[in-house]
N, C-alpha and C positions, 0 to 999 in steps of 0.2 A: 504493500500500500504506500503511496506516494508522502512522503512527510507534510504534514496539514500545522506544522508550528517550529516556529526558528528554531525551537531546543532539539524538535525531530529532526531538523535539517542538521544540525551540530553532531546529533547521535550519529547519525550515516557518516557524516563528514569523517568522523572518527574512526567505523570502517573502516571506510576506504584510503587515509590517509595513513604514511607510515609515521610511526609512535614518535617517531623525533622530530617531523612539521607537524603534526598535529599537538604537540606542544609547547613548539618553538610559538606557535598562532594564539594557544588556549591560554597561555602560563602569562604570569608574573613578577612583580619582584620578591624575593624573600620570599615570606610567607603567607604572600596573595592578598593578605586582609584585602586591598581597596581593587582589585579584581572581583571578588567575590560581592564585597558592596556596593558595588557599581550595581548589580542585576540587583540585589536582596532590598537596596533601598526603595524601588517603586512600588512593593508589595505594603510599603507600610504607607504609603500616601494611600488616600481614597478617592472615589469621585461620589459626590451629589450631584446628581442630576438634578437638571428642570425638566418640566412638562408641557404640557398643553400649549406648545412653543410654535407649531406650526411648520409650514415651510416645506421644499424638496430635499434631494439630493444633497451634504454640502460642499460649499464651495471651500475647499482647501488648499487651491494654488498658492503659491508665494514667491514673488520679484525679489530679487538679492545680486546686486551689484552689475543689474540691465539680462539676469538671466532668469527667464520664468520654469519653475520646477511646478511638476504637477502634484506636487503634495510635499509637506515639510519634512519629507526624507530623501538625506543626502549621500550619496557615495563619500563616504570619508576616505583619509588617507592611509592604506597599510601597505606593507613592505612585500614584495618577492611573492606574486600572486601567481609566476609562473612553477612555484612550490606546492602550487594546487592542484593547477590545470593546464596542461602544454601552451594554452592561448593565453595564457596569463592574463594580463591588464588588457591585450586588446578585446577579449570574451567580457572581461567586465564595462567596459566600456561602451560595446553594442548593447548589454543590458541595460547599462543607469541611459542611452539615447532613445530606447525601447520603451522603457517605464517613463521618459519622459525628466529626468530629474539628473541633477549634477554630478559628474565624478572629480575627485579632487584625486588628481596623480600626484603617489607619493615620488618625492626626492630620490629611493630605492626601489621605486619601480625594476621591474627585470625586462619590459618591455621600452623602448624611447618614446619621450613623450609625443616626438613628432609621428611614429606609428599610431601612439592609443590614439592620438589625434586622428587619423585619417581612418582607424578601422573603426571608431565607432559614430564619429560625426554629430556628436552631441556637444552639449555645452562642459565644460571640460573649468578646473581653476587645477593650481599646481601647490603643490608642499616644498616646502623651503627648507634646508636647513645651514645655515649661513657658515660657510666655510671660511678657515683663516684668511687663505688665498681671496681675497675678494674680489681679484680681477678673474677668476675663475669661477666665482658665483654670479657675478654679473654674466660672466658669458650662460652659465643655466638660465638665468632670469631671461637673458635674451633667447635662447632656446627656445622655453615655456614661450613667450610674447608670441616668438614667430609660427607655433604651432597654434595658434590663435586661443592660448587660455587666459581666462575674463577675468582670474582673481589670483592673489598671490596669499597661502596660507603659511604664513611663517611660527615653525615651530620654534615654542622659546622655553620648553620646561626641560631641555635637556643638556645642559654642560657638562655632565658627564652620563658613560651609560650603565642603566639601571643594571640590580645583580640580577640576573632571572636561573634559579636554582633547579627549574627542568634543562636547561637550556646547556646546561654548567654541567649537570649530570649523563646527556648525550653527548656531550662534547661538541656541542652545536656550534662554532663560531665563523664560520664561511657557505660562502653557497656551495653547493655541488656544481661539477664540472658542467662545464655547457650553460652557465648561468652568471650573469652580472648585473650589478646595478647602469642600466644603460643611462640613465642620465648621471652617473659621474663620470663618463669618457672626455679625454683630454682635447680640447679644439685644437687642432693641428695648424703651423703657418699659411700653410698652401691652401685650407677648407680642409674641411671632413674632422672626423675624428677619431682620435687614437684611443688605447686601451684607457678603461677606467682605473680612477683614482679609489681610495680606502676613502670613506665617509668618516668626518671628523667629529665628536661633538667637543664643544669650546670652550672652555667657561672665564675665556675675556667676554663675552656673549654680553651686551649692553643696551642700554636705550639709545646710547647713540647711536648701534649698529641699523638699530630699528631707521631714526634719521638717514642713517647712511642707503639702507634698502626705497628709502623715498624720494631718494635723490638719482636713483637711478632707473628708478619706472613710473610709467603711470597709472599703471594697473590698480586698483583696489587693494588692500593688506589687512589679512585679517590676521591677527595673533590667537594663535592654537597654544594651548595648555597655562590659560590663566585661571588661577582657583582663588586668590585674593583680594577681596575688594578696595583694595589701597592700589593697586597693582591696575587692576579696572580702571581705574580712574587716569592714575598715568600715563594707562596708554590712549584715552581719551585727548588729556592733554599734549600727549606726542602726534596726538593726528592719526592714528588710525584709521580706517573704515569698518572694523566690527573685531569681534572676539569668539574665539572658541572655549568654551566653557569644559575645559579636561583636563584629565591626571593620567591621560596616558595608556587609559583603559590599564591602569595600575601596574604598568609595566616598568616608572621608574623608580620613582619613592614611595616606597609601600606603608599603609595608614593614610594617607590622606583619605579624606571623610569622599565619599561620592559625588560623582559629577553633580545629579540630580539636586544633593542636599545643600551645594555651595551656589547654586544657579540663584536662589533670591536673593542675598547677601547681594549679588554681582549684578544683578538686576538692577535693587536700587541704587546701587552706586553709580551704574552710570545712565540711569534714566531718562532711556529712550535714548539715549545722545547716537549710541552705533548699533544695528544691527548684532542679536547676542546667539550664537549656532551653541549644543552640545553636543557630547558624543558622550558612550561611557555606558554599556549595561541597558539598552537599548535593545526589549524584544518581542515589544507587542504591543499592538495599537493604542491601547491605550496609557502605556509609557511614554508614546507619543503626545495623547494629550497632556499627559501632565507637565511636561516638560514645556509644552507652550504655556498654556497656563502659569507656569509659573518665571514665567516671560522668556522663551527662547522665541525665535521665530522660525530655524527648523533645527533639526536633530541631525548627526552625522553617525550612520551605520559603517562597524567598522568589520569586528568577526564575523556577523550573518551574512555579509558578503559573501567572505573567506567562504562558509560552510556553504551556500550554494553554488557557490565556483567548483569547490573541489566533489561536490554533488552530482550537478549537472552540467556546469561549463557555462556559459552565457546565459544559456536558457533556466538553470538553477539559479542564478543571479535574479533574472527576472521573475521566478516562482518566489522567491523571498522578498521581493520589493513588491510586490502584487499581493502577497499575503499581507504585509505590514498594510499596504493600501486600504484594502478590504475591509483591517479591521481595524482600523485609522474611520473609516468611514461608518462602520457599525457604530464605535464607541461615539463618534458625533453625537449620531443622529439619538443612541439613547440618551445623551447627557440633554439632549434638547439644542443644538447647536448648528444652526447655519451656515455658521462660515467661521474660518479662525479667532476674528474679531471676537467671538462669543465666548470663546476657552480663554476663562482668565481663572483668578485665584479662588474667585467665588465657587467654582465646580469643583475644592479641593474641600476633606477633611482630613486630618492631621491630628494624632494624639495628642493632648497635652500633658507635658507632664506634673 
C-alpha cells in the first residue's frame, strides 16, 4: 500500500536506503534533543477552530520575493540529494515546479545549480554558505544569479560543524565516488570549471559579511538559522529581506528549544518588518497551520523531501508535497478559514503552565 503520511514515507525511505545515508539525513547532533523536538513540539500546540464561517475552497497561495508558490510549503535547502536518488536535485526540482512551489538549492547540492535550473524550470532561490575566499563566493553568487535564482538564503548558524554521532559512528565524512558538491567547483581563467573545493564553515562569519553579500547582489537575502530575537532585529536593521526561522533541523547545537516554539519570540520582534519562513519538524498539514498562525508566512520542508526522493524519485517528491497540500487544505477548511489571512494566533491553544 502506497505510504498515505510523511512518517510512512520516512518508514520506506528507511528501507530502501542504506543505514549510513539514511542517517547521515535522519541524525543529529549529540544527542538529538532538538531533532526530536522539532516534530514533538506541534503535538503540544492545539487548534480551535471557528465555525459557521462560510466560504469555498481556500485560498493558500503566497508571493515571497516576486515568486508565487501555490501553498506555504517550500522546498528547503539539504545536502547530497543524489544520496537518495540517481537524479538527485534535478528529480526534486521537477517536483517543487510540478507542485507548483519553490526549491531552494543547497550550497552542497551534488547536482549544478545551472542543471537543477534547466531540469526543472520552476522558481528556484539558492543557499549560501559564505566562504573565506570571497572572490570565490561571489563567483557562486554569480552562478546562482545567472541560472536565474530569485533569492539568496544565507546560512548563518554554522561557524563550525555540528558533532553528528550517527555520522561519527559510520565513518561518514565524504561523498562516495562518483559524487561532488557541484556548486563548489573552481571557475577556471579561460570559463568553465575545474574540480570542486572542500566547503568551509567560518566562524570570522559577521554582520558585516552579511553587508558585504549586499554589496555584491541584488537578489533578495534571507538569513536561515536565526533563533534569537535580538539577532531578529539586527538583521532587520542590517537590511535584510526576511529570515529563516531554524536550528538546523538540530543538526548543529543540540538543545536549542524548537523551530516552532522560538517562531513568536521572533515574530514580535521584528513585526511584520520582513517576510519570517520556518523549517524544523514539519509533517502535517496542520503543522502547517500553526506555524503560520503563529506568524510565519511559509514553512520550508527539509527530510520529507529526502524521504520521497529516495521513495519515488520526482514523483515521491511530488506525493509528499501533494499530501502536505491536501491536508494543508483539510485543516483550513475545518479550522473555518478562507485564506491565510484567517490562520493567526487566535486558532491556537497552548497549555498554561
Amino acid at each position: 500500500m502506497p505510504a498515505i503520511s510523511v512518517r510512512e514515507f520516512e518508514a520506506e525511505a528507511r528501507e530502501r536506503l542504506d543505514s549510513t545515508v539514511y542517517d547521515f539525513f535522519a541524525g543529529g547532533a549529540d544527542d538529538e534533543v532538538t531533532t526530536r523536538a522539532n516534530e514533538a513540539a506541534y503535538a503540544g500546540i492545539g487548534l480551535l477552530p471557528r465555525v459557521l464561517r462560510g466560504g469555498g475552497p481556500p485560498d493558500r497561495g503566497v508571493d515571497l520575493f516576486g515568486c508565487r508558490a501555490s501553498m506555504p510549503v517550500l522546498v528547503g535547502p539539504t545536502a547530497f540529494h543524489r544520496l537518495a536518488h540517481p537524479d538527485g536535485e534535478r528529480a526534486t526540482a521537477r517536483a517543487a515546479a510540478k507542485a507548483g512551489t519553490v526549491m531552494v538549492v543547497s550550497m552542497a547540492s551534488t547536482v549544478a545549480v545551472e542543471e537543477v535550473a534547466e531540469a526543472g524550470g520552476g522558481d528556484l532561490w539558492f543557499q549560501l554558505y559564505i566562504q573565506p575566499d570571497l572572490a570565490f563566493t561571489e563567483a557562486v553568487v554569480r552562478r546562482a544569479e545567472a541560472a536565474g535564482c530569485r533569492a539568496l538564503v544565507l546560512t548563518v548558524d554554522s561557524p563550525v560543524f555540528g558533532r553528528r554521532e550517527r555520522d561519527l559512528r559510520h565513518g561518514f565524512d565524504d561523498l562516495p565516488a562518483g559524487l561532488r558538491c557541484e556548486n563548489m567547483r573552481e571557475p577556471l581563467p579561460g570559463g568553465g570549471l575545474g574540480p570542486p573545493r572542500s566547503m568551509m564553515f567560518w566562524q570570522e562569519l559577521s554582520w558585516a559579511h552579511v553587508g558585504w553579500l549586499r554589496g555584491v547582489t541584488s537578489l533578495p537575502i534571507v538569513l536561515k538559522g536565526v533563533t534569537h530575537p535580538a539577532d531578529a532585529r539586527l538583521a532587520v536593521e542590517h537590511g535584510v529581506d526576511g529570515l529563516l526561522v531554524s536550528n538546523h533541523g538540530g543538526r548543529q547545537l543540540d538543545t536549542v528549544p524548537a523551530s516552532i516554539a522560538l517562531l513568536p519570540a521572533i515574530a514580535d520582534a521584528v513585526a511584520g518588518a520582513v517576510p519570517l519562513l520556518l523549517d524544523g519538524g514539519v509533517r502535517r498539514g496542520t503543522d502547517v497551520v500553526k506555524a503560520v498562525a503563529r506568524g510565519a508566512t511559509a514553512v520550508a520542508l527539509g527530510r520529507p523531501v529526502l524521504w520521497g526522493l529516495a521513495v519515488g524519485g520526482a514523483q515521491g517528491v511530488v506525493d509528499v508535497l501533494e499530501l502536505l497540500r491536501d491536508e494543508l487544505d483539510r485543516a483550513m477548511a475545518l479550522c473555518g478559514c478562507r485564506s491565510l489571512a484567517d490562520v493567526d494566533r487566535g486558532l491556537l491553544w497552548e497549555p498554561r503552565c
